[in-house]
N, C-alpha and C positions, 0 to 999 in steps of 0.2 A: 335883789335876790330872786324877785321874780324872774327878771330876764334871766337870767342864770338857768334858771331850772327849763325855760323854752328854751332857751340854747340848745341846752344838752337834748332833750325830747326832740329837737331838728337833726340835730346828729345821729340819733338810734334811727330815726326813721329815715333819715338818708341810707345806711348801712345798709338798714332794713330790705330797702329798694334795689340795693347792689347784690347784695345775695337772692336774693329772690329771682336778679336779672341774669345772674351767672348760674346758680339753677338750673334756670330754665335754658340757658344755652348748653349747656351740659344735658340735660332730657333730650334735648334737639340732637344732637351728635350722636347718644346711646339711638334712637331711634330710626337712624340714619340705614337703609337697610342695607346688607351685604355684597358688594359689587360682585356680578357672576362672573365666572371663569371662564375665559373660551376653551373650551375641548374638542377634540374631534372624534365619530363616532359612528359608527356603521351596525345597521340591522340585521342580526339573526336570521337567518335561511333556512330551511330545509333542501338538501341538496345530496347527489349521489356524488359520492365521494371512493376515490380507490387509495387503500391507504398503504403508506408506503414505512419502511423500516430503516433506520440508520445502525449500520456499526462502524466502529472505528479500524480503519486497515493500515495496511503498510504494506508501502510498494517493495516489491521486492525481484531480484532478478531469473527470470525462467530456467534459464542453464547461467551458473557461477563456479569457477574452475579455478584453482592455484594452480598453475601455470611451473613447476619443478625442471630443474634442468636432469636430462637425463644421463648427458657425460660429463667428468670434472673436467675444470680450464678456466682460463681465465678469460671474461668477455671481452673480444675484442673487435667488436662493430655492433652499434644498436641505432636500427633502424625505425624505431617511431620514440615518440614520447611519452609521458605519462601522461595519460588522461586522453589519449587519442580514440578517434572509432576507427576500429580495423576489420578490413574482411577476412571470409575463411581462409587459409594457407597463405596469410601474408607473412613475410620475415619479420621476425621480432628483433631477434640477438644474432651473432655471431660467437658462438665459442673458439677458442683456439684451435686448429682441426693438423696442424703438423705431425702430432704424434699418433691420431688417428689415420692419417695417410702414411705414414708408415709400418703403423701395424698390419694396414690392409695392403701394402707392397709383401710385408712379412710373410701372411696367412697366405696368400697368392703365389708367392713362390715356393711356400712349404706343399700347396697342395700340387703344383708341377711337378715337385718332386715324387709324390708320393703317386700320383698318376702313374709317371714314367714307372716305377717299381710295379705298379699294376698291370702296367702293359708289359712288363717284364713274364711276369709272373704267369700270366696268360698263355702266352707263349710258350712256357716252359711244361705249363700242365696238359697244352698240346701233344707237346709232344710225348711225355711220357705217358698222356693216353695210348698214342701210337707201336713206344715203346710195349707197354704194355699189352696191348693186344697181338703184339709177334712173344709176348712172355719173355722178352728181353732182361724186361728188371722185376724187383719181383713188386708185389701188388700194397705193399707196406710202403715202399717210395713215391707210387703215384697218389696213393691218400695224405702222406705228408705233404706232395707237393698242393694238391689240392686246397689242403687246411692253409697255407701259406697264402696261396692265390686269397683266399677269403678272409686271411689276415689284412691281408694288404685292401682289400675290398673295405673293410670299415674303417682302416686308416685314409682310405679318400676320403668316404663321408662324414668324419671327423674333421678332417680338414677342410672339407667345405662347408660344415659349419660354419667352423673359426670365422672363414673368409666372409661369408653375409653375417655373422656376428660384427667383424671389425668394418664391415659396410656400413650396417646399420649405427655401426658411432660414430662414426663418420658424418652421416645424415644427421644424425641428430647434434651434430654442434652447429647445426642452421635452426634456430628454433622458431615454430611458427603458430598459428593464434589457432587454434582448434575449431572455433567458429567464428562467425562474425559478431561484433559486441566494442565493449568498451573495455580498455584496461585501466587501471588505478594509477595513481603519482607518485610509486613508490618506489618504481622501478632500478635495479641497480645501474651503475657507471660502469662505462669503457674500464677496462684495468681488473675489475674486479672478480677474485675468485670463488667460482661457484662449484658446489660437489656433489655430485648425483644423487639424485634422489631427495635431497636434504634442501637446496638452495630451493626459496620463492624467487624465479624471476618478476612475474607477475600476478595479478590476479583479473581475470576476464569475465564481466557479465555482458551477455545479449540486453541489448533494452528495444527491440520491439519483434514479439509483445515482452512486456512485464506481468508478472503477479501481483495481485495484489491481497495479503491473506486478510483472513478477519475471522472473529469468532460468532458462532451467536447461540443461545442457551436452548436447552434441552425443547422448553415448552415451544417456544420459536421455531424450532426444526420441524417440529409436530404438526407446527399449526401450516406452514408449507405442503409438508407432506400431504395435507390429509386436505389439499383445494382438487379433488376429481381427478380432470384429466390433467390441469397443472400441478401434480401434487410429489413427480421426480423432480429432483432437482435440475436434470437438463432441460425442464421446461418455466421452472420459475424460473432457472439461475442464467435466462438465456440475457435478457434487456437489463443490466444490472447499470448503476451511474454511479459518476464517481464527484465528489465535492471536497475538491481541493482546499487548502490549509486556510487560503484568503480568502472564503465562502464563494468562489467561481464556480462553476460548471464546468466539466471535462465534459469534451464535446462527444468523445467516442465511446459507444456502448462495450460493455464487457461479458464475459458469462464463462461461470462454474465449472473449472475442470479436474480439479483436485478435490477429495473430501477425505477429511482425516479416516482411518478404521475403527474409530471410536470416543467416545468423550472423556476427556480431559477428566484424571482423576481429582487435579487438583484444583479447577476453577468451575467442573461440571458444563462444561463448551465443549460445540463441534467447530474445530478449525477446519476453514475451505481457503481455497485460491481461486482466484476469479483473474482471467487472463483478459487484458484490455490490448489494442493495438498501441501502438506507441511512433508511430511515423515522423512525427515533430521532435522526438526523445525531449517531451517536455516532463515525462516520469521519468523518476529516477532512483536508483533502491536507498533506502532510508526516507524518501517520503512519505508522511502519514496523511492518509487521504479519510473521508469517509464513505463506504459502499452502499449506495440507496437501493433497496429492493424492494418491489410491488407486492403488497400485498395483497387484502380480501376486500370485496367492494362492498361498502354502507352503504344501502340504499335509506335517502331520506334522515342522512346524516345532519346535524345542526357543528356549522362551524364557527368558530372566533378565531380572530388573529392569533398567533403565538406571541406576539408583544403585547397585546391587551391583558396578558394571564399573571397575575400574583399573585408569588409561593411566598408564603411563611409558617416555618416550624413543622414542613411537612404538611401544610394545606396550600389549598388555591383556590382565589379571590379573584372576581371582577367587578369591572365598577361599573353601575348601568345609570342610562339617563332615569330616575323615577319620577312617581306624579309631581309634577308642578315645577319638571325640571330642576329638578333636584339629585345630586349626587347620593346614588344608594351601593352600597357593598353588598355581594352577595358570594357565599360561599359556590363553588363548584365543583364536579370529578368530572378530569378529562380524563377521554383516551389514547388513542394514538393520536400522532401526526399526520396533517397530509401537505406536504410542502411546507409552507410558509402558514397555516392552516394548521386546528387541533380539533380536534371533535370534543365536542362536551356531552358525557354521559348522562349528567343531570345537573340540576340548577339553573338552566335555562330553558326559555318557550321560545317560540317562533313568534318574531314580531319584536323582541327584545333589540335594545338599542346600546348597545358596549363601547365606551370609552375606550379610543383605541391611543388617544398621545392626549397628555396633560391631566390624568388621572390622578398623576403625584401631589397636585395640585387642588384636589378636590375632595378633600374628605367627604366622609357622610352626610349631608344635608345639606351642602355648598351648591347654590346656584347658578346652573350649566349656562353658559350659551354655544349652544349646540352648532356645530357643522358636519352634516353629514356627508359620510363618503363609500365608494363602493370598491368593491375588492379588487375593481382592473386598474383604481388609484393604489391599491395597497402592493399589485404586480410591480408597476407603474417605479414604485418607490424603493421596491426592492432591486431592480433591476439596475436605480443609479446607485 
């Protein structure tokens, strides 16, 4: 019985020894500290900064024309395609032109006629001036014949109307491009019948230059206005840049030649058009581009990336390196942009170090390992 009971008291203290030993393996892992996070992270500057403005445009085309036929016929030669560039007075269509060549034989030989009756007439008032001045006939026959002579005077000119009337439809069953430009692929077929005035042959825009319009809000116009001697709009809206749908860079500057006569009752915006050269016709109307325009310069402005910056709920968060490298959140108010750049109106100092990639990664207190980088790496990255 004795053994029995040393038994068992070898057994509770073996146990004993096993928890004790897994315990303490378990303390060891909780104690284990936090592997840090690689982030990357660039220092806060003070720096003069010119700050620029986005709105949203759409190209659109300078001169845009529907193209109407002006005699009825049916088209029976078309000389380009849809979707061709064409210059000014090139042939577009051919209308039927037979029956307008015979009106204009018709108008042509009505006003022969009616000549001859003029030069008749002429003649005839001659001479009974002549009559009349020996008092031959009496003076009631040479003002008839007179009135007749002048009858017959406006039946030419009547009739020479007609004639450059049925010229000019003539002419125009050649129908040609008004200016140089692009037409649409809408265009109708050989065969088909078009009626003045009514039929779209085509539709023509110029594409270089293009428009490109955009709006921008009351305070915005203001704040333009009122920079000195850049403060008309042909002198801000002269270097204007355009950033195309794929984030690219349009290479060629633009500038402000339209401005609406007033603001939009219903969105409270001034619309303008800003005219770009277009030589490559890499614009084309229906692209939305965005128009970058210069604004007022911050002197000793403090900038962060725009990918360092997080919004939630209508604030904005950055993450900074803090003491002991340590992941800290700190509220901010930015302001505008400048490129690829934001100015921060406050919550940051000069000398601060922001989390610019793997922030997601780093909550509040999570141990950095830092690499820092400078902003000709951030051009650097934006440019591939």
């Amino acid at each position: 019985m004795f053994t029995s009971i040393s038994n068992r008291r070898s057994a509770g203290l073996v146990a004993a020894a096993l928890v004790a030993v897994i315990l303490a393996g378990c303390g060891k892992e909780a104690a284990r500290p936090a592997q840090a996070v690689p982030v990357k992270a660039i220092q806060v500057a003070k720096q003069d900064a010119t700050v620029t403005y986005e709105y949203v445009g759409q190209v659109i085309a300078k001169n845009e024309v529907q193209i109407r036929a002006r005699v009825s016929g049916n088209i029976v030669a078309k000389m380009v395609e849809g979707g061709a560039t064409v210059t000014a007075g090139q042939p577009l269509f051919q209308i039927d032109r037979r029956q307008y060549e015979a009106a204009l034989l018709t108008a042509q030989a009505t006003l022969a006629q009616s000549e001859a009756t003029l030069a008749n007439s002429r003649l005839d008032t001659i001479r009974y001036e002549k009559l009349a001045a020996q008092q031959a006939i009496a003076r009631q026959a040479l003002d008839t014949q007179r009135t007749a002579e002048a009858q017959n005077t406006a039946v030419v000119a009547a009739n020479r109307a007609r004639v450059q009337s049925a010229a000019n439809d003539l002419d125009d069953t050649l129908v040609v491009a008004p200016f140089a430009g692009r037409i649409d692929v809408k265009d109708p077929a050989v065969g088909s019948y078009v009626a003045a005035g009514t039929t779209v042959l085509a539709t023509i825009s110029n594409v270089d230059p293009v428009f490109v319009q955009f709006s921008m809000s009351e305070s915005e116009y203001l704040k333009f206005t009122r920079r000195g001697e850049a403060g008309s709009p042909e002198q801000w809206g002269k270097n204007l840049r355009l950033l195309l749908s794929d984030g690219s860079k349009y290479q060629l500057p633009g500038q402000i030649e339209q401005i609406d006569r007033g603001l939009s009752t219903d969105t409270g915006t001034l619309t303008m058009k800003a005219a770009f050269p277009n030589p490559q016709k890499l614009l084309i109307p229906g692209m939305f581009a965005r128009v970058v325009a210069e604004g007022e310069v911050r002197a000793g402005a403090l900038l962060v990336p725009e990918r360092a910056v997080q919004e939630m709920l209508g604030k904005t968060f950055v993450t900074v390196v803090g003491q002991g490298d340590k992941a800290e959140q700190k509220a901010v108010r930015m302001g505008p942009k400048v490129g690829i750049m934001w100015i921060v109106e406050e919550g940051l100092a000069e000398g601060d170090r922001v989390v610019v990639e793997g922030f997601a990664k780093a909550p509040p207190g999570t141990p950095l390992q830092v690499a820092m980088i400078t902003p000709e790496d951030l051009k650097t990255a934006a440019k591939q």
